[in-house]
C-alpha positions as CSV (number, residue, x, y, z in Angstrom):
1,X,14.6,-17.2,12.8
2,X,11.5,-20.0,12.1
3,X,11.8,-23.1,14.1
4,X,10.0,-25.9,12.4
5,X,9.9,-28.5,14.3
6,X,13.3,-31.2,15.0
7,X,13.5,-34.4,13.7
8,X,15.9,-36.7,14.7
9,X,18.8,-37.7,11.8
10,X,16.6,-35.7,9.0
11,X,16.5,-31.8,8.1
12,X,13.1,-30.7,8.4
13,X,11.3,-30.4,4.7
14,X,10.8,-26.6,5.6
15,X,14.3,-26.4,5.3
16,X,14.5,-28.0,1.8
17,X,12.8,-25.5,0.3
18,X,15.9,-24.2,-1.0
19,X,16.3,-27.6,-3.2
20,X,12.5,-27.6,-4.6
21,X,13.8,-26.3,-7.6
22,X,16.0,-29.4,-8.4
23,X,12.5,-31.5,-8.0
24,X,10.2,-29.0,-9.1
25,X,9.3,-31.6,-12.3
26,X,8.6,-34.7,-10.5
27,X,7.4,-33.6,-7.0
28,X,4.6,-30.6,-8.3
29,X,1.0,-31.5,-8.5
30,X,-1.9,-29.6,-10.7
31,X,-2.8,-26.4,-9.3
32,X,-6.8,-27.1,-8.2
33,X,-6.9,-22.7,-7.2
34,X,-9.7,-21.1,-8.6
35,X,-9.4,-19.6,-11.7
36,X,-10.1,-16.0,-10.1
37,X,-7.4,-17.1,-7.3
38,X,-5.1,-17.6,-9.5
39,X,-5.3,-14.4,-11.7
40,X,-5.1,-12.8,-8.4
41,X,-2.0,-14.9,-7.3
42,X,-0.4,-15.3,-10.6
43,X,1.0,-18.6,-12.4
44,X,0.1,-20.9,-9.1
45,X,3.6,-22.8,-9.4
46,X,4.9,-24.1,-6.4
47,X,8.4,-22.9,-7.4
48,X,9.7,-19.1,-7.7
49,X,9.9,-17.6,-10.5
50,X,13.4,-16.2,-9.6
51,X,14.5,-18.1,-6.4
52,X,16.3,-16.2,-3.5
53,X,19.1,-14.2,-4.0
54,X,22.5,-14.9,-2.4
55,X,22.7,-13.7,1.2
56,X,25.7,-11.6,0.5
57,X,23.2,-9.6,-1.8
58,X,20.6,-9.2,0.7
59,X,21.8,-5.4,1.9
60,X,21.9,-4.3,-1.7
61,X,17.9,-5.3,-2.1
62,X,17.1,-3.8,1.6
63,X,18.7,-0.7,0.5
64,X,16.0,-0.5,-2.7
65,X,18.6,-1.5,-5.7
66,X,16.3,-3.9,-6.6
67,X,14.4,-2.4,-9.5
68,X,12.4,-5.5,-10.3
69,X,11.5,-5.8,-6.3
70,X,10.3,-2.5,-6.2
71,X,8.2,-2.6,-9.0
72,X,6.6,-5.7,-7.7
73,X,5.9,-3.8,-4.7
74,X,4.3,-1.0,-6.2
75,X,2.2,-3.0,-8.8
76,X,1.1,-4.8,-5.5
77,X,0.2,-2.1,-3.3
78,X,-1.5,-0.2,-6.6
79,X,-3.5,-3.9,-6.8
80,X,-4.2,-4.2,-2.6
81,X,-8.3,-4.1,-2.1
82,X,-9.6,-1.7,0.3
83,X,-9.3,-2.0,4.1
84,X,-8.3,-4.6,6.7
85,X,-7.4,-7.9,5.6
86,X,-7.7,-11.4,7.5
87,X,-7.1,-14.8,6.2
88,X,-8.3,-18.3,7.3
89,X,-6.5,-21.1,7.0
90,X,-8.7,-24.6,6.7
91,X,-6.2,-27.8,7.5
92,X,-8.6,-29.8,6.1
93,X,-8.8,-28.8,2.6
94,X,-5.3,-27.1,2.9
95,X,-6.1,-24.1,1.4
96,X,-6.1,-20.4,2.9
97,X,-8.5,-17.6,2.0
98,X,-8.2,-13.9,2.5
99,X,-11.1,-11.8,3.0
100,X,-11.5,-7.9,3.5
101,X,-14.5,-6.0,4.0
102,X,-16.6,-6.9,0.8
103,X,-15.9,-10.9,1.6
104,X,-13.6,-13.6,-0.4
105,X,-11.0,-11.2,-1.9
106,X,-8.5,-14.8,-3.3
107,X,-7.5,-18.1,-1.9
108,X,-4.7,-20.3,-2.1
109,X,-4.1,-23.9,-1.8
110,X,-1.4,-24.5,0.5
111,X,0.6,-27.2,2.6
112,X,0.6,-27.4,6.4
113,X,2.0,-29.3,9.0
114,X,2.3,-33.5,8.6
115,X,0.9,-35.7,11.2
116,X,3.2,-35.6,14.4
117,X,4.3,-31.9,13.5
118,X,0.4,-30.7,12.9
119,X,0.2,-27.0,12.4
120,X,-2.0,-25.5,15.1
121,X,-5.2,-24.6,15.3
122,X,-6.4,-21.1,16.3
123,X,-6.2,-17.4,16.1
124,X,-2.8,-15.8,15.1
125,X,-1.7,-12.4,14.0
126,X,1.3,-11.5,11.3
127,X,4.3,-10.2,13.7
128,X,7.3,-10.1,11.4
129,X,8.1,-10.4,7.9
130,X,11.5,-10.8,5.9
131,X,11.6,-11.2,2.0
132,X,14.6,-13.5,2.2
133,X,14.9,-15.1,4.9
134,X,17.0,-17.4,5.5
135,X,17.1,-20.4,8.4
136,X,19.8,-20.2,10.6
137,X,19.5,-23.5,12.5
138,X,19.3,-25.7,9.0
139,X,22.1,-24.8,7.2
140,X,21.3,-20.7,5.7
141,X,17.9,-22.9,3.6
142,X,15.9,-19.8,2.0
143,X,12.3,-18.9,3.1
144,X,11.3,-16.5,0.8
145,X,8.4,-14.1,1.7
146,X,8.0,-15.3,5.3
147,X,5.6,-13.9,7.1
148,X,5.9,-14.9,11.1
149,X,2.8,-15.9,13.3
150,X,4.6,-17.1,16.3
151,X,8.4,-16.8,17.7
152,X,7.9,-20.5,18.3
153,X,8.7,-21.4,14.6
154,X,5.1,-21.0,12.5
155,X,5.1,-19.1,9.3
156,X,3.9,-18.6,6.1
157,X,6.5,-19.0,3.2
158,X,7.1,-19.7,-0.3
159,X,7.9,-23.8,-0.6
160,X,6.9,-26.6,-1.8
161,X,3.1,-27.8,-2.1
162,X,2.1,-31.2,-3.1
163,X,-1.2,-31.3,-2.5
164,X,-1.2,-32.5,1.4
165,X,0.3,-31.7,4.8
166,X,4.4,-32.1,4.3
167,X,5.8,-29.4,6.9
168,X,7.1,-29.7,9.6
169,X,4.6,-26.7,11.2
170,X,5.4,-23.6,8.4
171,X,2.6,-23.1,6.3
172,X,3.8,-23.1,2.7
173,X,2.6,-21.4,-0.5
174,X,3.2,-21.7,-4.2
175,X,5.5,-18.9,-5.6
176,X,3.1,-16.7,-6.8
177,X,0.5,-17.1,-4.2
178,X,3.9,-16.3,-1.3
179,X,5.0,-13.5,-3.5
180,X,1.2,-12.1,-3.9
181,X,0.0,-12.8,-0.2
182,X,3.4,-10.9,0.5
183,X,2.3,-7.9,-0.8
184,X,-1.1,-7.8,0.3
185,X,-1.0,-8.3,4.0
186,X,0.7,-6.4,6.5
187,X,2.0,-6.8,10.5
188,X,-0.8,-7.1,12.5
189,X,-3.5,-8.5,10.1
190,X,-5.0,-11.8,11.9
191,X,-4.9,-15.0,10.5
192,X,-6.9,-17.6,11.9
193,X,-6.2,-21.7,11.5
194,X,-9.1,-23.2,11.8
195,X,-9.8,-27.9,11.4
196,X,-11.7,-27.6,8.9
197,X,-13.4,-24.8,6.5
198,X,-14.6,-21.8,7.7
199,X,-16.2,-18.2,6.4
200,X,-16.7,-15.2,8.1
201,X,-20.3,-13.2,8.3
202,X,-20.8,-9.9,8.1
203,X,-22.0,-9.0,12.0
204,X,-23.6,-6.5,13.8
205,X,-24.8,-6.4,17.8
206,X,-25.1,-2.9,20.3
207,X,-23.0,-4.5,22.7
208,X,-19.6,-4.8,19.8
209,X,-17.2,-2.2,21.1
210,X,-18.0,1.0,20.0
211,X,-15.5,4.0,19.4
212,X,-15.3,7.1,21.2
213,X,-15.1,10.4,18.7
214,X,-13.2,13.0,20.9
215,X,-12.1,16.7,20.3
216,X,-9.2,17.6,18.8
217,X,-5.9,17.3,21.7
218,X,-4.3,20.1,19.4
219,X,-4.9,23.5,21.7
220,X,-6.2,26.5,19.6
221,X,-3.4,28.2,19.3
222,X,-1.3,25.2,17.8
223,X,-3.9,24.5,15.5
224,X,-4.0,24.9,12.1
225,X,-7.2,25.8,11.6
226,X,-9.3,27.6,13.4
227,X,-13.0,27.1,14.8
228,X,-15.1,28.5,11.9
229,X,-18.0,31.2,12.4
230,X,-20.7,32.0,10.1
231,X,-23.5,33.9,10.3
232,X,-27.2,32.6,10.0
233,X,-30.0,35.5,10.0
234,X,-28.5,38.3,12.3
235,X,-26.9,36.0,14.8
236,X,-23.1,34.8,14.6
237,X,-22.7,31.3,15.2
238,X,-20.2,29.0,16.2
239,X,-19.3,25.4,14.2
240,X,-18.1,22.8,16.5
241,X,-14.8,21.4,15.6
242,X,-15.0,18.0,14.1
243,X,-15.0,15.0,16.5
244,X,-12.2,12.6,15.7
245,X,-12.0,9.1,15.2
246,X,-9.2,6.7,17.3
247,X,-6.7,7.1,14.4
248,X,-7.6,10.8,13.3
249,X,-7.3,11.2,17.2
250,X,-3.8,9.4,17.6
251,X,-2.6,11.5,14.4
252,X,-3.4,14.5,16.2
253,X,-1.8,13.7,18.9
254,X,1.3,12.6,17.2
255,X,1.3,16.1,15.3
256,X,0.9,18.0,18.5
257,X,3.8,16.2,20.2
258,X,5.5,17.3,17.2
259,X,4.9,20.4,17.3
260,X,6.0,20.5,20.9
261,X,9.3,18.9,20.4
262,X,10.3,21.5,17.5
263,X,8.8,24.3,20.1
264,X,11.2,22.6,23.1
265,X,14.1,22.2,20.8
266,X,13.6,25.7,19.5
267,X,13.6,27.0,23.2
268,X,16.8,25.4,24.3
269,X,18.8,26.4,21.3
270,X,18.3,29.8,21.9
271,X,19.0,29.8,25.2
272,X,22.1,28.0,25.2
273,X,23.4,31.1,22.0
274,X,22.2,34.1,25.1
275,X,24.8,32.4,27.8
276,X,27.3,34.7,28.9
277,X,30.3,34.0,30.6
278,X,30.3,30.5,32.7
279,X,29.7,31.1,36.5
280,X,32.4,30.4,39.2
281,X,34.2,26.9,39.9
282,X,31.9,26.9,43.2
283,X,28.7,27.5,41.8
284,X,29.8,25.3,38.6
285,X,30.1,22.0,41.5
286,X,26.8,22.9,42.9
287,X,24.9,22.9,39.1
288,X,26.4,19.6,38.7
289,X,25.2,18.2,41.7
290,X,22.0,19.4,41.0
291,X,21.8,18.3,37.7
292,X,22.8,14.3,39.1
293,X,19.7,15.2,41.0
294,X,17.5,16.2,39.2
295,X,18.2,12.4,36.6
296,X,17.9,10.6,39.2
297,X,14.8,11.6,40.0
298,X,14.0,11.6,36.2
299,X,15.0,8.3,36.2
300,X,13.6,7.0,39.1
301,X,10.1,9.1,37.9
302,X,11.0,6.5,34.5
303,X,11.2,3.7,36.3
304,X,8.0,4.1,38.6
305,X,6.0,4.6,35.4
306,X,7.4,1.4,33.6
307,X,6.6,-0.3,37.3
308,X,3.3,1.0,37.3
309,X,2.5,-0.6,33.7
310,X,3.5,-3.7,34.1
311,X,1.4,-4.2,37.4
312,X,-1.5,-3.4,35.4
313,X,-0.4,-6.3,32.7
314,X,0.3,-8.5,34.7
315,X,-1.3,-11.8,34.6
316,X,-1.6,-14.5,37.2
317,X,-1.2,-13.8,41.5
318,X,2.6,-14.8,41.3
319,X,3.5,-11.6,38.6
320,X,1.3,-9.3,40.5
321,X,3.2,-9.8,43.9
322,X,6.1,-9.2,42.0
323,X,4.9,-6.5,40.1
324,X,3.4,-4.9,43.4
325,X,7.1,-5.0,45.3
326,X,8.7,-3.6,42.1
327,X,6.3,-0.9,42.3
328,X,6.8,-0.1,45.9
329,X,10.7,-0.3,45.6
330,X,10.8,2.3,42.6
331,X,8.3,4.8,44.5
332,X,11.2,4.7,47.8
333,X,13.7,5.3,44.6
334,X,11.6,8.4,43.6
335,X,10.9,10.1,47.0
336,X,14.8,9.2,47.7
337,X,15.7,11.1,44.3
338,X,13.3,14.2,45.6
339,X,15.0,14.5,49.0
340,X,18.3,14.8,46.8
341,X,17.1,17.5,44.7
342,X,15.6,19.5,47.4
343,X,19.3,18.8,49.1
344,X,21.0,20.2,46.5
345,X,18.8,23.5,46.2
346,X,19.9,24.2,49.6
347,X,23.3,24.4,49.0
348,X,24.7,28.0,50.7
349,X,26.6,28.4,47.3
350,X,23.3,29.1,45.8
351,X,22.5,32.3,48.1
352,X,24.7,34.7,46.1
353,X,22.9,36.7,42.9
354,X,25.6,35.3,40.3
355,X,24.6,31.7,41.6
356,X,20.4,32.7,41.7
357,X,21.2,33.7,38.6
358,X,22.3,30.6,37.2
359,X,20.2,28.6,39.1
360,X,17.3,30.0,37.4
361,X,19.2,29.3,34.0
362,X,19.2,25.7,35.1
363,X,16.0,25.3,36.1
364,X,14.7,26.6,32.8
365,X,17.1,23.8,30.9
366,X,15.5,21.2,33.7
367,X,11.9,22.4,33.1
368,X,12.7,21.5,29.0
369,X,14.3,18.7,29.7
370,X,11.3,17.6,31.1
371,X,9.3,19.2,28.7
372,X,11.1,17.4,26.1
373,X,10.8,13.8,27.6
374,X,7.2,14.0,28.0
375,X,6.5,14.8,24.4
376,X,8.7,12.1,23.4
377,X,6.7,10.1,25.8
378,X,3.5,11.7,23.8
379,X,4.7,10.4,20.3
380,X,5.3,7.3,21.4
381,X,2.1,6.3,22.7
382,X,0.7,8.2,19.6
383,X,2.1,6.0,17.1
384,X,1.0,3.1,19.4
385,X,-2.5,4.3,19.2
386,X,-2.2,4.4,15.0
387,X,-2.1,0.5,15.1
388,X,-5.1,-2.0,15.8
389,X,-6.1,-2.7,19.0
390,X,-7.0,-6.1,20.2
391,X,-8.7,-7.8,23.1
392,X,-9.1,-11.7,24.3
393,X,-11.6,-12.3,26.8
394,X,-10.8,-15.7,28.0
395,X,-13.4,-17.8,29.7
396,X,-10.5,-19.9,31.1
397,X,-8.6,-17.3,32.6
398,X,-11.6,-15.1,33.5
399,X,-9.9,-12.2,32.7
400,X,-9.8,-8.9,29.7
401,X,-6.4,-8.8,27.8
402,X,-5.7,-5.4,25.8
403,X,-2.9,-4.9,23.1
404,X,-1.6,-2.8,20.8
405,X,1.1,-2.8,18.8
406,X,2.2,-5.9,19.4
407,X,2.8,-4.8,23.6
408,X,0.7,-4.7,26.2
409,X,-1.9,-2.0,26.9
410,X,-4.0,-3.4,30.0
411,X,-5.4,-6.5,31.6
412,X,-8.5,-6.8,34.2
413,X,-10.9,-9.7,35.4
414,X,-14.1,-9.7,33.5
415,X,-17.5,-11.2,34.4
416,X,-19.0,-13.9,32.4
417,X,-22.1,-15.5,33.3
418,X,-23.2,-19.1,33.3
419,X,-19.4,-19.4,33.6
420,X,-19.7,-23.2,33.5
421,X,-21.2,-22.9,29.8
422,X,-18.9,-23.2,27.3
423,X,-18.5,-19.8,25.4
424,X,-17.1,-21.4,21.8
425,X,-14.5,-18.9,20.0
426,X,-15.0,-16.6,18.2
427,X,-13.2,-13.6,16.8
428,X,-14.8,-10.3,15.6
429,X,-12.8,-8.1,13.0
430,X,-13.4,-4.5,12.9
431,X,-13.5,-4.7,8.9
432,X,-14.9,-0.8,7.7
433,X,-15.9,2.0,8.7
434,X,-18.7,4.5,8.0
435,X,-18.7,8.0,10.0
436,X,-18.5,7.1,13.8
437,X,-19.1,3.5,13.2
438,X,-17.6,0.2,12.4
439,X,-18.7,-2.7,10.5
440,X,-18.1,-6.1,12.0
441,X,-17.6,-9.9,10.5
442,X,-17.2,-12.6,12.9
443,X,-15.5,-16.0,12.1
444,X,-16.2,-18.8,14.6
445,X,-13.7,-22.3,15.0
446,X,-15.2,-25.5,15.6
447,X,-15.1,-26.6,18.8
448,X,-12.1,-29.0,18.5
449,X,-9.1,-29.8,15.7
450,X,-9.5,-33.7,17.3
451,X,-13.2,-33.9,16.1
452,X,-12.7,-32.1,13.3
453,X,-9.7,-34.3,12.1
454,X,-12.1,-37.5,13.2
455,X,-15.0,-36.3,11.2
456,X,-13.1,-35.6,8.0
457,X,-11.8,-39.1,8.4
458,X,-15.0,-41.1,8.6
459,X,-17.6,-38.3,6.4
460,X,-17.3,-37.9,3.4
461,X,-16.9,-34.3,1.6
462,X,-20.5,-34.0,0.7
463,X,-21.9,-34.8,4.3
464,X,-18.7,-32.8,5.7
465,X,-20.0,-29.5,3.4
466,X,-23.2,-29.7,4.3
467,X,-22.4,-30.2,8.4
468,X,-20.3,-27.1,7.3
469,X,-23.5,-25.3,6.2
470,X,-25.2,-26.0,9.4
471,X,-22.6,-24.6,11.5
472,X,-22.2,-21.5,9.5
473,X,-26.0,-21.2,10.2
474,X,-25.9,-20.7,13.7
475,X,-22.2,-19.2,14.1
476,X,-23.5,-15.7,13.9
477,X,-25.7,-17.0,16.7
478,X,-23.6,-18.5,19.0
479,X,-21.3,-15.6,18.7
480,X,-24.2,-13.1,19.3
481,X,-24.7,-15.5,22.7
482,X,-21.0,-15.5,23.6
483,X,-21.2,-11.6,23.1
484,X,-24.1,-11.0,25.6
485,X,-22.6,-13.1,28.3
486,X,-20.2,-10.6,29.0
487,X,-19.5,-7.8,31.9
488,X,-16.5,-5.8,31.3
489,X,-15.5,-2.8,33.7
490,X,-16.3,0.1,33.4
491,X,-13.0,1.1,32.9
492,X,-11.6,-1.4,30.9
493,X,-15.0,-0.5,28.2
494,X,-14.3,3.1,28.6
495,X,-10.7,2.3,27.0
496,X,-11.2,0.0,24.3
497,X,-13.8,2.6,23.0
498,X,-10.9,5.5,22.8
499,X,-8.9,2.6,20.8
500,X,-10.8,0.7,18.8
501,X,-11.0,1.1,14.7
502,X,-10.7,-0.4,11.6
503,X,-8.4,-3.5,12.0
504,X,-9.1,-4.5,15.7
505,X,-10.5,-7.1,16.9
506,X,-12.3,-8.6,19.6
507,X,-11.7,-12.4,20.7
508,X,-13.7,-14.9,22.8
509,X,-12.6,-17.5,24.1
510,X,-12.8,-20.9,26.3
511,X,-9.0,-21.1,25.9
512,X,-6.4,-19.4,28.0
513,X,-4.2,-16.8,26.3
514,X,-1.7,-19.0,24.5
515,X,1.8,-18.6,25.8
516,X,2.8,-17.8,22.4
517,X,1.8,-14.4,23.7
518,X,5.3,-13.3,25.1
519,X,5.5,-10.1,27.2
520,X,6.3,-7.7,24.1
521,X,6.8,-8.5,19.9
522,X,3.4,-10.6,19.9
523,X,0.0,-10.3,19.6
524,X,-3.0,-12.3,21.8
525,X,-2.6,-15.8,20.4
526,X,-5.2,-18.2,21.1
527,X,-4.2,-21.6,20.5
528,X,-7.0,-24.5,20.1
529,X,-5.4,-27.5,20.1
């Protein structure tokens, strides 16, 4: 659901995108896009070519009966350029640019927020998508290719453009720029609003978080392959396996939990077809009571772990109390579930060799039932691992935030000296990649949408390109300063290096984490307004 922004006895003009069609002759201006931009984006009208279907036909597309949809799609993904993507969005000259690795890959003019429902100003990441969505607070109006940034109502969508701020917060696009962006860009590509125009440098610094190439998690006899010997002269030697990346890592890991679920699964099937006959009523009673036991200790082992986490996320003196008493509440739960278990194992029933006999049968199911939940557990965290990492430092809150797909990893106090100094923001996006190492490109805001906004207002746009020029001299500077003011933990480095890759990215900040940041669903917003 987007939320542009109320206004009293009016829809909001988000919402009447559904009608631009009607006015698409009097209310479209020229399309100033560059000539490249709009061979990338297509026809540059503010209108779609085929407007959005009825929402009654929505489940037929999802389902992929759309021929013409998924044609689009593949024509776009056989089109996407190479690697990571990011875009920046300048409010000033209402236009948004997406870069990758090699630099400018197209840009867009587009139409933002109007005065009194500005669009904001800072660093945002894509968290949801939907083709065709459709408002349900103004009347069903379409959104086509929306692409969420917050929960709080901003998104980029197909609507109309006339050349100046008109929303009320969205961000909209011309057809074929919406429809093009849509297939290029992905959930948890960044895209940073900046006051006024800004470009991103290609960056490099020792002290940018480096990643950690590990050893396979697969054990030898799981693997596939096997370490390879060869000889050289008369002696036999040994190859070393190939160290992994953070994603090859998080693959393997996903492939051995995997292999462990199909190897538990495989386990309990057979042992459930080799039962004999069921044991006696009495022993029957005492199983059961053991197995109550044994999940609720599984559970209470469940809950301890989910306790555990979010005292490590938690953010300000008030949540860690909390978290802290949670914590201490679920580990009475546990040792209260254990005293059960070990009860129920001492139940006289068990002492006869029919009842050993099935005890030991049970214990085996418990022992994969266990075995079963933490390889589930394993896969889960694996495909977490397969997405971006990112991390704030906030100069504000004097503290390290860590997440990962789209939910919290960790969060720690961090060390920043000069602390009265004013560190600037700046993010750095983990754009390539080349063996063991990443390359970097840093984009830098200005320091405040309010000057920005005044400047533009009393410069003209030579002086305000060539101010530009000067800023985008130093940036790479002033982010290389920001970078070396900086003392994370030990601990807290040792992690982001077994996580970060290709698509992360590293924030600093004066600002506080933005509370567009919810607990789970979003990704470290940094607002700068």
């Amino acid at each position: 659901m987007i939320r542009c922004a109320r206004t009293r006895g009016r829809p909001s003009l988000c919402a009447l995108t559904g009608l631009s069609g009607l006015f698409a002759g009097l209310m479209v201006l020229s399309d100033p896009t560059p000539v490249a931009a709009q061979n990338w984006f297509g026809n540059g009208s503010a209108y779609p070519r085929r407007m959005a279907p009825h929402r009654h036909s929505l489940g037929r597309r999802a389902r992929g009966t759309d021929d013409a949809g998924s044609t689009q799609q593949k024509k776009a993904a056989d089109n996407k350029p190479s690697g990571p993507l990011f875009a920046i969005l300048s409010l000033s000259d209402q236009r948004i640019s997406v870069y990758n690795s090699s630099g400018l890959v197209t840009r867009s003019k587009v139409s933002t927020g109007m005065p009194g429902h500005r669009t904001p100003a800072g660093i945002f990441t894509i968290i949801g998508r939907e083709r065709y969505h459709h408002s349900n607070i103004y009347s069903g109006a379409p959104m086509p290719y929306m692409q969420r940034i917050t929960w709080s109502g901003i998104a980029m969508h197909l609507g109309v453009v006339p050349g100046y701020p008109a929303s009320h917060g969205c961000i909209r696009l011309p057809a074929g720029s919406a429809e093009r962006l849509w297939g290029l860009t992905r959930v948890g590509e960044r895209v940073v609003i900046s006051p006024s125009e800004v470009a991103p440098a290609a960056f490099t610094n020792p002290l940018l978080p480096a990643p950690k190439m590990q050893a396979s998690p697969i054990p030898p006899d799981m693997a596939s392959a096997k370490v390879t010997e060869v000889a050289a002269a008369d002696n036999a030697l040994t190859v070393a396996p190939k160290l992994l990346n953070p994603i090859e890592y998080a693959q393997a890991l996903k492939a051995r939990a995997a292999a462990e679920i199909a190897a538990v699964s495989k386990t309990q099937q057979e042992l459930s077809q080799h039962k004999g006959p069921g044991p006696a009523e009495p022993i029957r009673r005492a199983l059961a009571e053991l197995r109550a036991a044994e999940a609720l200790r599984a559970q209470s082992e469940g809950k301890l772990n989910a306790r555990t986490e979010a005292l490590a996320t938690a953010r300000d003196s008030r949540a860690i109390q909390r978290a802290q008493t949670a914590k201490a509440a679920a580990e009475v739960q546990l040792a209260e579930s254990t005293n059960k278990v070990e009860a129920a194992l001492q139940n006289p029933t068990f002492t006869s060799p029919e009842a050993q006999e099935a005890l030991a049968t049970e214990r085996k199911l418990t022992e994969l039932r266990r075995a079963m939940a933490k390889a589930q557990l394993l896969a889960k965290q694996a495909e977490r691992r397969l997405a971006p990492v990112s991390i704030l430092v906030s100069r504000k809150d004097n503290k390290v935030y860590i997440r990962q797909a789209l939910a919290p990893v960790l969060e720690a106090p961090v060390t920043i000296r000069d602390p009265e100094t004013p560190l600037g923001t700046h993010v750095f996006i983990a754009t390539s990649s080349d063996g063991d190492s990443l390359g970097w490109s840093v984009v830098s805001l200005p320091g405040s949408a309010k000057s920005a906004d005044e400047r533009s207002s009393r410069r003209s746009r030579e002086s305000a390109v060539a101010a530009r020029g000067e800023s985008e001299q130093d940036a790479a500077l002033k982010a290389a300063q920001a970078l070396e003011r900086l003392e994370l933990p030990a601990e807290v480095a040792a992690r982001i290096s077994e996580l970060v890759w290709t698509g992360s990215s590293l924030i600093i900040s004066d600002h506080p984490l933005s509370d567009e940041t919810s607990d789970i669903g979003t990704d470290l917003v940094v607002t700068a307004r």
